[in-house]
C-alpha positions as CSV (number, residue, x, y, z in Angstrom):
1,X,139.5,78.6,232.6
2,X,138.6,82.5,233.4
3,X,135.3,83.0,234.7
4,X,133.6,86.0,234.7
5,X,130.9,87.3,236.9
6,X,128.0,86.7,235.2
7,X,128.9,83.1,234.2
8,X,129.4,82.3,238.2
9,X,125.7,83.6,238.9
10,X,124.3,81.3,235.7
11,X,126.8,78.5,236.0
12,X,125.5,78.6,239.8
13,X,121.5,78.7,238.3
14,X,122.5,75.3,236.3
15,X,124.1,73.6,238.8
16,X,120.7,74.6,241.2
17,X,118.5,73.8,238.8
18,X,120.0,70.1,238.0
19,X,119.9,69.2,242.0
20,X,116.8,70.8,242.5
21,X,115.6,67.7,240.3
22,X,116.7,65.6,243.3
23,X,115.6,67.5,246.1
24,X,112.2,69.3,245.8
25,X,111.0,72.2,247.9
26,X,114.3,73.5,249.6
27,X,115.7,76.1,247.1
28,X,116.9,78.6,250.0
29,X,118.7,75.5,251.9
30,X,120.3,74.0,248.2
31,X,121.8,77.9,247.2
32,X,123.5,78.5,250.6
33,X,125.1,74.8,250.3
34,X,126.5,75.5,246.4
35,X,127.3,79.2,248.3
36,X,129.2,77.7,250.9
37,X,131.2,74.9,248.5
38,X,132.1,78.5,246.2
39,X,133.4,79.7,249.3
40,X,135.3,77.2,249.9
41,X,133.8,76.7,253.2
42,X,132.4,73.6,255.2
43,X,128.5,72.8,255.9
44,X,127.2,70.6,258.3
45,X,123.8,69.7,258.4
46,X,121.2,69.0,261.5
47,X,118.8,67.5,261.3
48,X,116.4,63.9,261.5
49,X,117.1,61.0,259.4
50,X,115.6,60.5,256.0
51,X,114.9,64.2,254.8
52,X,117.5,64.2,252.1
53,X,120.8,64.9,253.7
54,X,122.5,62.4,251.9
55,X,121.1,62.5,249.0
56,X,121.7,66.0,248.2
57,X,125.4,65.9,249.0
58,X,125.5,63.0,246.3
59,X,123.3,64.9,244.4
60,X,125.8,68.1,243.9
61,X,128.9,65.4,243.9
62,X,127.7,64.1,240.5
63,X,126.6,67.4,239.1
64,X,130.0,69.1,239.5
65,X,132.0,66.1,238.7
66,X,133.7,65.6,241.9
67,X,135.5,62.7,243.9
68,X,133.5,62.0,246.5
69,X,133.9,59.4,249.9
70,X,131.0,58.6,252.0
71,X,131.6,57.4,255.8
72,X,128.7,56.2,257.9
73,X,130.3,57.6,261.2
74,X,129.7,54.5,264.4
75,X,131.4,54.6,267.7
76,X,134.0,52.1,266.0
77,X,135.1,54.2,263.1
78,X,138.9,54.8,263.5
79,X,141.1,57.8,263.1
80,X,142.7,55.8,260.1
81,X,139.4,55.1,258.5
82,X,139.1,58.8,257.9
83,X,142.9,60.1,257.5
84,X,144.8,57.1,256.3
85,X,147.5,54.8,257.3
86,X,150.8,53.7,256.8
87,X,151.7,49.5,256.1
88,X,155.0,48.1,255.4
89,X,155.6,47.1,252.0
90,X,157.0,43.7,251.7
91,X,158.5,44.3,248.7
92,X,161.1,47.2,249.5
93,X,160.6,47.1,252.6
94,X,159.4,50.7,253.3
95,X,156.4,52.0,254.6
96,X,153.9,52.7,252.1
97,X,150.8,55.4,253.0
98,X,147.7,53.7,252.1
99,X,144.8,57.3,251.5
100,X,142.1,57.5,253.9
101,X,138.5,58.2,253.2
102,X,139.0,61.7,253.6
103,X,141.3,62.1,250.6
104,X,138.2,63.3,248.2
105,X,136.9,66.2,246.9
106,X,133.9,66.0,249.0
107,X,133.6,64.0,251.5
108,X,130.5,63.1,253.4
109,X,130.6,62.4,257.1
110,X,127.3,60.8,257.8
111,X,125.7,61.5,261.2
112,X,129.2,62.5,262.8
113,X,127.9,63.1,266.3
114,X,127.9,59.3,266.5
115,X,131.7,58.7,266.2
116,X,134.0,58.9,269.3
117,X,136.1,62.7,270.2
118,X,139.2,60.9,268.6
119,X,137.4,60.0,265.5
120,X,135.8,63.4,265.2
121,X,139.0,65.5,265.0
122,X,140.6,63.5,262.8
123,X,139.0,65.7,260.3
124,X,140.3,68.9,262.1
125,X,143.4,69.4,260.1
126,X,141.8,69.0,256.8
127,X,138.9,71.2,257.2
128,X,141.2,73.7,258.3
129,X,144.8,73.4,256.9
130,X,143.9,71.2,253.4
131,X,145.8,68.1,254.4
132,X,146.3,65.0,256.8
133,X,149.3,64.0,258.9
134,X,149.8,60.1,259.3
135,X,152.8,59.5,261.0
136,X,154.6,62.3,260.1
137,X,154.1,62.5,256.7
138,X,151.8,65.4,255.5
139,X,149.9,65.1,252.7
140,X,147.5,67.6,250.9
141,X,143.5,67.0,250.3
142,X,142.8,67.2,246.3
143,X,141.0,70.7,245.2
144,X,138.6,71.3,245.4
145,X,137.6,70.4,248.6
146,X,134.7,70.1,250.7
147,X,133.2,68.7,254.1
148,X,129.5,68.0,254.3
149,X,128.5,66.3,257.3
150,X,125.8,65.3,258.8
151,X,124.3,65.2,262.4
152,X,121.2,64.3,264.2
153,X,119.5,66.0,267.2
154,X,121.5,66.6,270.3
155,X,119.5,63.4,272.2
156,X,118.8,61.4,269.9
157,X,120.0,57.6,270.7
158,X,124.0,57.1,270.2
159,X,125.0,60.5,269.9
160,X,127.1,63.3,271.1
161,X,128.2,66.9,270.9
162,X,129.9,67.7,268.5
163,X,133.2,70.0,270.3
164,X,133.0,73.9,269.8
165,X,136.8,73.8,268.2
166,X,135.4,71.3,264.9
167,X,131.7,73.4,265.1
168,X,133.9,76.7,264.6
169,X,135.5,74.9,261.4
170,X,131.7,74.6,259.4
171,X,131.1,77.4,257.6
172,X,127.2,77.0,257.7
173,X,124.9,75.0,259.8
174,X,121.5,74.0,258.0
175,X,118.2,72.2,258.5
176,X,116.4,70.9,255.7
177,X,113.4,70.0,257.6
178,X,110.4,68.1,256.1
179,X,109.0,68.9,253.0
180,X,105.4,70.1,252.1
181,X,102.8,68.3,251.5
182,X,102.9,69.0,247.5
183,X,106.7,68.7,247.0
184,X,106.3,65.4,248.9
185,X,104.4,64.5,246.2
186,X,106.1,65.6,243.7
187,X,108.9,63.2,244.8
188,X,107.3,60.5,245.4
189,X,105.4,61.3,241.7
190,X,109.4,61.9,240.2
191,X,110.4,58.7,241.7
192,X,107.8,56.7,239.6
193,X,110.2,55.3,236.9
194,X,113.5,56.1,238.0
195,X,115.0,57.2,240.9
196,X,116.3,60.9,239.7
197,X,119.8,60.7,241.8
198,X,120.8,57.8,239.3
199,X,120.0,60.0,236.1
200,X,121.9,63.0,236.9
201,X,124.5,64.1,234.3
202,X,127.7,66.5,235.4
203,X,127.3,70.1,234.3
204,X,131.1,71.2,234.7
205,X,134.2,70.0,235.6
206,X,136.6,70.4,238.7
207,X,138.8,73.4,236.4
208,X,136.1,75.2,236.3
209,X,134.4,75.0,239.9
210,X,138.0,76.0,241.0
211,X,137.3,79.1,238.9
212,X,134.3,79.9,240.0
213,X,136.1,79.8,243.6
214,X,139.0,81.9,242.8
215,X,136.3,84.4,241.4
216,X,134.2,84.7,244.6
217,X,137.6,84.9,246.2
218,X,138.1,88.6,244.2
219,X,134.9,89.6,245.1
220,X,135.5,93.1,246.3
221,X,134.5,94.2,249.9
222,X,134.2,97.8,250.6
223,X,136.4,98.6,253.7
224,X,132.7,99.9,255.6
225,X,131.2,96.8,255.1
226,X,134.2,95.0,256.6
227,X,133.7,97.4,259.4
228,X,130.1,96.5,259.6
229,X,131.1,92.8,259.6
230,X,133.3,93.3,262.3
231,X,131.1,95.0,264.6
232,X,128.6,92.8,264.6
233,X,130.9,89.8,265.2
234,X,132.4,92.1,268.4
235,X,128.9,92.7,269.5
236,X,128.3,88.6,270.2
237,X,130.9,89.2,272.1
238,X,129.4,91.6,274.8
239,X,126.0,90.1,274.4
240,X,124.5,89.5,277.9
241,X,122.4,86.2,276.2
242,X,125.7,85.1,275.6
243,X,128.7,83.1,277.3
244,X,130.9,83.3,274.4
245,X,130.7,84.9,270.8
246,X,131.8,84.2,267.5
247,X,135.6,83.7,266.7
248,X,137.5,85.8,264.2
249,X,137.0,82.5,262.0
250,X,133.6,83.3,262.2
251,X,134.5,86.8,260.7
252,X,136.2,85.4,257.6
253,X,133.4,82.8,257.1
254,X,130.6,85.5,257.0
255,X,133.0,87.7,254.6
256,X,133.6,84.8,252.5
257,X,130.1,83.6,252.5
258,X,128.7,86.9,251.4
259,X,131.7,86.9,248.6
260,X,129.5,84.0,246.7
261,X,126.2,85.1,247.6
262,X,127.0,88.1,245.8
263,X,128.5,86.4,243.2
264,X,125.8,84.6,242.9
265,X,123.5,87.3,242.7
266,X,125.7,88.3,239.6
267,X,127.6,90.9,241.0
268,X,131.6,91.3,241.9
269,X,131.5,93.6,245.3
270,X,129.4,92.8,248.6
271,X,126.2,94.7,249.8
272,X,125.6,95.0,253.5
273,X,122.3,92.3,252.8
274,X,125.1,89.4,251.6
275,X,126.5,90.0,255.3
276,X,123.2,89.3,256.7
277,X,122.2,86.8,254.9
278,X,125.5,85.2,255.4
279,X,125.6,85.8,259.5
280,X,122.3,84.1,259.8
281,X,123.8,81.2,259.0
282,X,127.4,81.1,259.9
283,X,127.0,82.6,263.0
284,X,124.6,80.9,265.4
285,X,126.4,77.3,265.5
286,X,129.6,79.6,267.2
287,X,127.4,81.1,269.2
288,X,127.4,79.5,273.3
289,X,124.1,80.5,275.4
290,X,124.6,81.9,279.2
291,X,122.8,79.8,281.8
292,X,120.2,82.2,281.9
293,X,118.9,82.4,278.2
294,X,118.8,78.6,278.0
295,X,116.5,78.5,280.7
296,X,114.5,81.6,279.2
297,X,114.3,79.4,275.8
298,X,116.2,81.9,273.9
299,X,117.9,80.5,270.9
300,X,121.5,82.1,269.3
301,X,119.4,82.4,265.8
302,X,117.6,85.1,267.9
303,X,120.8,86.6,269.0
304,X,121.5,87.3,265.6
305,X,118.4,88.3,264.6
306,X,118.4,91.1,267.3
307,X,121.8,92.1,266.7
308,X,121.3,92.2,263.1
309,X,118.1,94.6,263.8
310,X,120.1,96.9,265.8
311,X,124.0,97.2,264.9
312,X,123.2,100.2,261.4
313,X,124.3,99.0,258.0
314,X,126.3,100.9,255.8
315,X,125.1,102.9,253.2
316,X,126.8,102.7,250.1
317,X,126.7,104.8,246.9
């Protein structure tokens, strides 16, 4: 199915506009999500329990018709549980692989920071390479794919860091926060007959979400806003707030990111304001404080900010 521009940017107002049924109040947080999934990118999600996490990933799993797996990550989830297994086959006696969870087209990995190191990066290869290895045999994650996991608050009960190898792999890192007082109500108030999640009818189909991908992936970037892009990621590098800076993943993620916001924004080439918005949010998970600016307080989201405020956008004609 061809899609052009202008159909990504209202396709992506549709899809927004169903989920935005579900979750009420947090437009800005529900367009960089479907931004990141056009991207083909990873989001992970921090935040307390029972603001909507969940819910929204199930939310946009029924309006674009996808496949998706839910795991409620506990120090006692396996490896297997997520990647699969092999068993012998009595029958011809051969080993037969039996899929793991992660075999989806989204797959949800529900507070993550609770499972065990081992546990965690069995998701590594997938995120990053498409597929699973189970006793090696390799085999490839259905398209399209994406990871939305969930985490709560470094220190809260049963949880741990997540490592800086499987942060690097997330695209985005979002909060949803509370809502308002009047969208609170307005949920509760939607909630009165039904709940909304259960009512929710699929907009498109997987053919044409892969579409709308391989569009954002031609989005054309002008070489001085690659440039830009680049020297910004450099400069996190040399920051004196800052132990380590951002990967050259963290370079494609930002170029890809501001790929579908632009798309989104119905047009086919990337302004220098796509890379900001997209830096703001792919950057400061990568991002690893010096001693000294944790104990000042600083934060890398103010990093980012500054760097953002200083490093001179390109002007384009």
């Amino acid at each position: 199915m061809e899609t052009t521009n202008l159909s990504v940017a209202a396709l992506s107002q549709n899809i927004l506009g169903q989920v935005r049924q579900v979750i009420v109040g947090k437009d800005h947080q529900l367009r960089l999500v479907l931004a990141a999934m056009l991207a083909k990118g990873h989001i992970l999600l921090e935040d307390i329990p029972g603001v909507g996490k969940t819910t929204m990933a199930l939310a946009f799993s029924k309006t674009l018709q996808l496949g998706c797996s839910r795991v409620q990550f506990t120090p006692d989830v396996l490896p297997s549980d997520v990647t699969g297994y092999s068993i012998l086959d009595q029958s011809t006696g051969k080993m037969t692989y039996q899929p793991g969870a992660v075999l989806c087209n989204l797959f949800l990995a529900d507070e993550l920071n609770r499972a065990t190191s081992r546990t965690q990066s069995a998701l590594l290869e997938a995120m990053e390479e498409g597929q699973v290895t189970v006793d090696g045999n390799s085999y490839p994650v259905p398209l399209p794919f994406t990871v939305i996991a969930t985490q709560n608050p470094t220190g809260a009960a049963g949880t741990q860091l997540l490592p800086d190898s499987q942060m690097d792999r997330f695209m985005i890192r979002l909060s949803l926060g509370y809502p308002g007082i009047t969208d609170e109500i307005n949920m509760v108030l939607g909630r009165q007959q039904a709940n909304p999640l259960h009512v929710l009818q699929p907009l498109l189909d997987r053919q044409t979400l892969l579409a709308m991908q391989e569009a954002v992936e031609k989005t054309y970037v002008h070489q001085q806003v690659v440039a830009y892009t680049v020297n910004l990621i450099a400069a996190t590098r040399q920051h004196p707030l800052l132990a380590r800076g951002a990967s050259p993943r963290a370079t494609l993620a930002v170029i890809s990111l501001s790929k579908a916001l632009a798309q989104m924004a119905g047009r086919d080439f990337v302004v220098p304001e796509d890379v900001m918005e997209a830096a703001t949010h792919a950057l400061p998970h990568r991002l690893l404080l010096s001693p000294g600016a944790q104990s000042q307080n600083q934060r890398a989201e103010d990093v980012v900010t500054q760097l953002l405020r200083t490093i001179p956008a390109p002007r384009l004609r």
